[in-house]
N, C-alpha and C positions, 0 to 999 in steps of 0.2 A: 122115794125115801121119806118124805112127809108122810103120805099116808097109812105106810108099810109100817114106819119106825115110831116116827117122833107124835104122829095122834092119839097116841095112848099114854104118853109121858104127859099130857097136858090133859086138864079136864074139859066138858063140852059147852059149859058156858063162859068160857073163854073166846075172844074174837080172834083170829088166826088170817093175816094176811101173808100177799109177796110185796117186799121193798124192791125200788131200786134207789141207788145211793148214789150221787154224781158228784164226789168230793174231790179235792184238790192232794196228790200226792204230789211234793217237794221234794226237789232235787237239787242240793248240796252240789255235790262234783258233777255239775252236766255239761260241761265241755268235751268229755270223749264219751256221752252216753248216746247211743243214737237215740232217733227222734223225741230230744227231749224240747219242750217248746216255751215260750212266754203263753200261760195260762189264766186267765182272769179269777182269783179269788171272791166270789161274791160276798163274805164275811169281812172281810177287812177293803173291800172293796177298792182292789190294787192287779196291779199283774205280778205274776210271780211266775218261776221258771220249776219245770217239772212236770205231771204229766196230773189229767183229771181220770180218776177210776171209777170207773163203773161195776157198781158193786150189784146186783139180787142175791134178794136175802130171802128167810122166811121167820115170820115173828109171830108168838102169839100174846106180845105184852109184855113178858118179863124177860123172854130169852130171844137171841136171833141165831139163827143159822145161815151163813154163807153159802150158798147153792152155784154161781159162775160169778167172775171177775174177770175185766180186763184194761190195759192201760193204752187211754187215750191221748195221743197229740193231736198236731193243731196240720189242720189239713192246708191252708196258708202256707206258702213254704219260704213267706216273711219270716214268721214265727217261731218257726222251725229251727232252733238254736244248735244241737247236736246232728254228730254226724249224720251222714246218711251214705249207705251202703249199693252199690249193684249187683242185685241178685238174680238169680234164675228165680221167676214168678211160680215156674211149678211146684213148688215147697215149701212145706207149712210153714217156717221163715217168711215167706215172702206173703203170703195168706194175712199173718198176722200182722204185719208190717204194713198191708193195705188197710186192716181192718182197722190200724192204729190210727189211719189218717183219714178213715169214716166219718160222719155223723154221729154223735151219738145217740140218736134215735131213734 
């Protein structure tokens, strides 16, 4: 998509990187939200409850594009403040629900 689409909307002496983005998304009503967890905000530098998202981007300066995203808990299942579910592992449900309680790495 970068190379196909958006390298030509931009000119060549422009620098053109990929971000990744490991910000704090807050959640309000997490009492029936599953795996929503106590998350460390390094900005205000506190816990807060809600999930950290991992964003990749593509930037060349002035504009960004969102390429994949996904939402991180807290693999600690101290932390772990909303519900949690038993699923059948075999289904992308259950995929992403493992992948939530990952590394983000």
């Amino acid at each position: 998509i970068v190379n196909g689409h958006l390298k030509d909307l931009t000119s060549d002496q422009r620098a053109d990187c990929f971000v990744f983005d490991d910000s704090l998304y807050s959640r309000t009503g997490y009492k029936k939200t599953e795996l929503t967890a106590k998350v460390f905000d390094h900005v205000s530098m506190t816990y807060k409850k809600g999930f950290r998202m991992m964003t990749m981007g593509w930037t060349d300066g002035s504009s960004f594009v969102p390429i994949a995203s996904s939402l991180l808990s807290s693999k600690n299942d101290q932390n772990v403040i909303g519900t949690t579910k038993k699923i059948d592992k075999r289904t992308i449900a259950a995929k992403r629900r493992i992948m939530a309680q990952s590394k983000g790495t």
